[in-house]
C-alpha positions as CSV (number, residue, x, y, z in Angstrom):
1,X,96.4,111.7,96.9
2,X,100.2,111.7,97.8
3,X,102.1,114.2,100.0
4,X,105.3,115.8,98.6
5,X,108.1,116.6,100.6
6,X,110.8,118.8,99.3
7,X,113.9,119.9,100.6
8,X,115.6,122.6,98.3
9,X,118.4,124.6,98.3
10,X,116.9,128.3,98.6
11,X,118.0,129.6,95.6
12,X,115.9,127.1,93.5
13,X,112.8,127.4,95.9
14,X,111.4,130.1,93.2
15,X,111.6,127.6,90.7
16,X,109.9,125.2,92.7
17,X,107.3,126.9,93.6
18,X,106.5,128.3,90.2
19,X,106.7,124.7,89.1
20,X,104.1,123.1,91.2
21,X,102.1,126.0,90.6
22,X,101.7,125.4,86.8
23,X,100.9,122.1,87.3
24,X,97.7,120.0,87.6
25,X,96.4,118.1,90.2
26,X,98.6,120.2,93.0
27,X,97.2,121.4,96.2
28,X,97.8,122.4,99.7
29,X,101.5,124.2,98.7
30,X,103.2,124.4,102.1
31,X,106.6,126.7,102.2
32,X,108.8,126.5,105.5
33,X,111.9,128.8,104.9
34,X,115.5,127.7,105.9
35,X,113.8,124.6,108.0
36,X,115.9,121.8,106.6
37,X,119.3,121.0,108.4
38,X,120.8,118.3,106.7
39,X,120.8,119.3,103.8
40,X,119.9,122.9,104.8
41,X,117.8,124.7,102.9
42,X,113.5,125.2,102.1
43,X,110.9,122.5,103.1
44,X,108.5,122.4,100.6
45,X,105.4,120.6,100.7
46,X,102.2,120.1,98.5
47,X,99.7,117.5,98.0
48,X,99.7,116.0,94.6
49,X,96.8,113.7,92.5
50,X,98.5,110.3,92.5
51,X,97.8,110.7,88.3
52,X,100.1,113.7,88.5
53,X,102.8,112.7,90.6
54,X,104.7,111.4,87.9
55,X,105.4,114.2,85.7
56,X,105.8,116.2,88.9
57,X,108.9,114.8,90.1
58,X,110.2,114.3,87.1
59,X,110.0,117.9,86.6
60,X,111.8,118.3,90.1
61,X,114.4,116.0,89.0
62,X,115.4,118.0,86.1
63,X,115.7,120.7,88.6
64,X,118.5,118.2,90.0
65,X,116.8,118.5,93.3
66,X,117.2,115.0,94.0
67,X,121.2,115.3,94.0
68,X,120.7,119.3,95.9
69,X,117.7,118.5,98.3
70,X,115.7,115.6,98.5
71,X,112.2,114.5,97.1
72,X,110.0,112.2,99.0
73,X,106.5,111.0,98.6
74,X,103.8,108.9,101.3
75,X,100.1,108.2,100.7
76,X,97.3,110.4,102.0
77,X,94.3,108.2,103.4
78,X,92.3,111.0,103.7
79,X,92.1,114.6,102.1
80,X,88.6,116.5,102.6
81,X,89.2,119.9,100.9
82,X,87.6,121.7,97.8
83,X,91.2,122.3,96.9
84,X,92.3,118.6,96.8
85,X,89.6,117.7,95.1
86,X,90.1,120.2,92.2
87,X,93.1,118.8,92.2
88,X,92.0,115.1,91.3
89,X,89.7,116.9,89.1
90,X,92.1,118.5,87.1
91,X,94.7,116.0,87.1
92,X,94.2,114.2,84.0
93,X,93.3,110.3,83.9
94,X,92.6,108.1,87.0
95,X,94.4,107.4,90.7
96,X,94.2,103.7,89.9
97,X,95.6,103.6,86.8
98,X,98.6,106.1,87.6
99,X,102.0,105.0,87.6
100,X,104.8,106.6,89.9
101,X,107.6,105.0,88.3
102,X,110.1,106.4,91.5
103,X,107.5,105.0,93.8
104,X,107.4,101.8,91.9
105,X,111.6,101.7,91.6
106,X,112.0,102.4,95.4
107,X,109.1,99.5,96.3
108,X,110.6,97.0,94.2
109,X,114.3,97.8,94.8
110,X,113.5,97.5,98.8
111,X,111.7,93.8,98.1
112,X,114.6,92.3,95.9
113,X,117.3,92.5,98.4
114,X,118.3,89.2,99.9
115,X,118.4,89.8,103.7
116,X,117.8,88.0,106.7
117,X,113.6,88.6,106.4
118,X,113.7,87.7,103.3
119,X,115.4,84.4,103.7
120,X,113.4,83.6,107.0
121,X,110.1,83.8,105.6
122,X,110.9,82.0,102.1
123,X,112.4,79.1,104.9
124,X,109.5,79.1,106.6
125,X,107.2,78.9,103.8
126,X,109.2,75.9,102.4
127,X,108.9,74.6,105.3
128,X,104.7,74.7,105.4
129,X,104.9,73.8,102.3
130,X,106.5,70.3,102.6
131,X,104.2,69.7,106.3
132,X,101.7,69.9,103.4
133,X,103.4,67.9,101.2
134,X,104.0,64.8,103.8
135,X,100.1,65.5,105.8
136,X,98.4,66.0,101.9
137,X,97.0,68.9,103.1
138,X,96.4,71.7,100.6
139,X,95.3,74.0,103.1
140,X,98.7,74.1,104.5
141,X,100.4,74.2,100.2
142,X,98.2,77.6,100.5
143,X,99.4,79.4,103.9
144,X,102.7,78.3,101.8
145,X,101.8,80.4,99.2
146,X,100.7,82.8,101.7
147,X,104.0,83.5,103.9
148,X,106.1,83.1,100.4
149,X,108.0,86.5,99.5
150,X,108.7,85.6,96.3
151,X,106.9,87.8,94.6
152,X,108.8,90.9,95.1
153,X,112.4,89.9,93.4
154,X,110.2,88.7,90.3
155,X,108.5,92.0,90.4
156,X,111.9,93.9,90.7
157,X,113.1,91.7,87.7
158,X,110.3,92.8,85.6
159,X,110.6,96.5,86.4
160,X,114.4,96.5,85.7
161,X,113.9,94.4,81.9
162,X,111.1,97.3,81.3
163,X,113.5,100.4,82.2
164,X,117.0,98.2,81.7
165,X,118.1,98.5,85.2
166,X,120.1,96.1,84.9
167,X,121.3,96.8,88.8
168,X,117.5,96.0,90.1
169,X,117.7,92.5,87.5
170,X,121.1,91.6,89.3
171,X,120.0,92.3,92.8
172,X,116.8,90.7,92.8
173,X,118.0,87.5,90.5
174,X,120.8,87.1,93.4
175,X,118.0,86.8,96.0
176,X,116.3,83.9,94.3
177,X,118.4,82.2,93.1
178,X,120.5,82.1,96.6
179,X,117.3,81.9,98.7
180,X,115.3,79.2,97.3
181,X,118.3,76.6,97.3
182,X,119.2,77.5,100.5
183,X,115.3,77.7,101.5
184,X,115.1,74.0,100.3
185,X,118.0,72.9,101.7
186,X,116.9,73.5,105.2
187,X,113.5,71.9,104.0
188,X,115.3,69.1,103.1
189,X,117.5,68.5,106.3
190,X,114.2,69.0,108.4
191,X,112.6,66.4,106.3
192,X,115.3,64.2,106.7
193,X,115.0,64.4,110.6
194,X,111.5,64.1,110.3
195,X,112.3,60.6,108.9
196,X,114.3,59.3,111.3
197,X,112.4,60.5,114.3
198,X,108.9,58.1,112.6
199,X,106.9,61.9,111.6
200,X,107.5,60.9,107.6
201,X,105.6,58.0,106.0
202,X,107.7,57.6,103.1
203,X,105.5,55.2,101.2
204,X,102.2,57.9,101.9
205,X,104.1,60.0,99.5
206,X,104.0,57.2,96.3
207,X,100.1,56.8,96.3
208,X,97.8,59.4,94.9
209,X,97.3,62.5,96.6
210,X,95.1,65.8,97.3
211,X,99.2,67.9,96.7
212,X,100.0,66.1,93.3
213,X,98.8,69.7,91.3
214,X,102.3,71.2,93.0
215,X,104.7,68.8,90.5
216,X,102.3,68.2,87.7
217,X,103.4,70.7,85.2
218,X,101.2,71.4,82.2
219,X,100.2,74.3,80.0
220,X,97.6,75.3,82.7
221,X,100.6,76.3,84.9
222,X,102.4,78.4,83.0
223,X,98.7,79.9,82.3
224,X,97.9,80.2,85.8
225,X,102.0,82.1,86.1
226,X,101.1,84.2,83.3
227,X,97.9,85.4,84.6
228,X,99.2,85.7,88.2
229,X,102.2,87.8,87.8
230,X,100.2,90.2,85.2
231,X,97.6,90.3,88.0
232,X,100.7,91.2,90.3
233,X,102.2,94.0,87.9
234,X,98.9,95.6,87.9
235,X,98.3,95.3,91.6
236,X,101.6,96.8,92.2
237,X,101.1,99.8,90.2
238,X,98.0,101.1,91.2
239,X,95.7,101.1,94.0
240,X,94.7,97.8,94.2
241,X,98.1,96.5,95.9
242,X,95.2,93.9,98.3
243,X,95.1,91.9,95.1
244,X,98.5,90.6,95.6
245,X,97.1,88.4,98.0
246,X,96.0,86.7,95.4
247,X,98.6,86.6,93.2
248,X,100.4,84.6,96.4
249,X,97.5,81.9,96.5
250,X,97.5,81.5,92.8
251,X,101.3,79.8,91.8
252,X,102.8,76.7,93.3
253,X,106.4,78.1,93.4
254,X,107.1,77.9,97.4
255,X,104.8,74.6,97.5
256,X,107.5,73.0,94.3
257,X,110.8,74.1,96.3
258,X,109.2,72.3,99.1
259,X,107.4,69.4,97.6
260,X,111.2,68.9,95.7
261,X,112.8,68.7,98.6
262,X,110.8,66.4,100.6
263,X,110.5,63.9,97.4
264,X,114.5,64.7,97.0
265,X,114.7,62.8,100.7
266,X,112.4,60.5,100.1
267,X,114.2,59.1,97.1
268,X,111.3,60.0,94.5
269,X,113.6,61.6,92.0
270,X,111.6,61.9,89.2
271,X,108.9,64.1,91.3
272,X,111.6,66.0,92.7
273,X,112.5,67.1,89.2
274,X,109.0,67.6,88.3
275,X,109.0,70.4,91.0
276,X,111.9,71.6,90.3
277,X,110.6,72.1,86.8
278,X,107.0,73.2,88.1
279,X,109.5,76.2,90.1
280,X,111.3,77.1,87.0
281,X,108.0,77.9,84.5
282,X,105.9,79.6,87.3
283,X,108.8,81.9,88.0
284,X,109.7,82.5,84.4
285,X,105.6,83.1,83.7
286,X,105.4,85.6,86.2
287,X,108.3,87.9,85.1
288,X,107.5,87.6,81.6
289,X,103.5,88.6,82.1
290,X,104.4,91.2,84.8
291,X,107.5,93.2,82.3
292,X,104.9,92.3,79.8
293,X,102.0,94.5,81.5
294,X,104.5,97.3,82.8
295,X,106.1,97.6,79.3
296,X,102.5,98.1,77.8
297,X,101.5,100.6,80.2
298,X,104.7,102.6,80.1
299,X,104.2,102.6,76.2
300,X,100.3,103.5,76.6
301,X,101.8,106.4,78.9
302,X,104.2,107.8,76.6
303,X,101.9,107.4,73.7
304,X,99.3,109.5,75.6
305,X,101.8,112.3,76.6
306,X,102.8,112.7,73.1
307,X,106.4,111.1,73.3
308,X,107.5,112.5,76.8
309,X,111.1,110.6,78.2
310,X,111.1,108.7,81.2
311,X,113.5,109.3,84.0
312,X,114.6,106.7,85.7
């Protein structure tokens, strides 16, 4: 279940109230008058199925009380009551399979910002990435994959094709394509010290390797993309949010910026393009499967609720 938070003006906390109370999957209706300073007014609080969220800030929206109050939502680990479970009861469809599209917009919006996090940990996964590269050591190409952040611009890209927030497309397309060249330009200086200082055996890198799979681009890559970032969308919009650990293991986008780098030093041009190439159809795979899921499953949403809008 999910807690709502509501801060409303008092003159609308009738209409609030009667609005959560006509609704499934509500439970738990908390009412603290005049307790909200800034902006002053009614607390409100309820707990909510996580399959009835949706609709019930929407609802709350089109009581404009995210411009007059404020509406916020948090997971609930634990809710033993008869109540709350009526509620889930009631509420119709499954927790898992529930989409709350603010929840999703604020998650993404947050993970496509380039900032300094962002950058350090795409940097450092680079980095890993070409120590794997020049020790042909696949273990390290997957902690790569591991530390790389990549995953939530692509996602923020996907959600703003699907609801043509064209802001969230911007912003997130901004923070990849400023943080991998700058991610693999550091690679590449490091690898270049690592050359002069004796670490880098420049002909190891010419025979075959364990790494090759990070530049050899073939249909099974942009199948592996495709299946990763719709594994992603769905991860990200339900429950199962663990399974994006998988989704991180499963590409070779971090482990190309850095294998393109290292071969970029090293003179080895034509594999240096081939991971640049390898980047470029991973990334593109996994925003075309992930709007590809999210569009189905807002269609599948709005066919089941009989042509409801979206806000948002």
């Amino acid at each position: 279940m999910l807690r709502l938070r509501v801060v409303c003006p008092p003159e609308k906390s009738d209409d609030l109230l009667a609005t959560l109370g006509k609704q499934p999957g509500t439970a738990h209706v908390l009412v603290h008058r005049g307790a909200a300073v800034t902006p002053s007014g009614d607390l409100i609080e309820a707990d909510v199925a996580r399959e009835a969220a949706d609709e019930i800030v929407d609802l709350l929206c089109g009581l404009d009380l995210d411009h007059t109050g404020g509406i916020t939502l948090e997971s609930i680990d634990t809710a033993l009551s008869d109540a709350a479970d009526r509620a889930e009861e009631e509420a119709p469809g499954e927790g898992a399979d529930a989409i709350v599209w603010q929840e999703l917009l604020g998650r993404t919006g947050e993970e496509s910002r380039l900032n300094v996090t962002f950058q350090a940990f795409l940097t450092i996964a680079c980095l890993l990435a070409s120590v794997g590269v020049v020790t042909d050591s696949p273990v390290t190409i997957v902690g790569a994959m591991v530390v790389g952040p990549e995953f939530g611009p692509l996602a923020a890209i996907a959600v703003g094709l699907v609801l043509r927030r064209w802001d969230l497309v911007r912003r997130a397309s901004l923070a990849l394509s400023v943080g991998f060249p700058l991610a693999m330009v550091v690679t590449a200086v490091v690898t270049w010290a690592s050359e002069l200082v004796g670490l880098l055996d420049v002909d190891a890198l010419g025979r075959g390797r364990a790494v090759d799979f990070v530049y050899q681009v073939g249909w099974y890559s942009l199948i592996v993309a495709l299946l990763a970032g719709a594994a992603g969308m769905l991860a990200m919009t339900s429950a199962k949010s663990a399974a994006l650990v998988g989704v991180f293991i499963s590409v070779t986008t971090v482990p190309a910026a850095g294998y393109a780098a290292v071969a970029a030093v090293t003179g080895d041009w034509t594999r240096s393009v081939l991971s640049v190439g390898q980047l470029v159809v991973n990334l593109l795979g996994i925003v075309v499967a992930a709007a590809a899921v999210l569009a189905l499953r807002r269609r599948s949403r709005r066919l089941g609720e009989h042509g409801r809008p979206l806000r948002g």
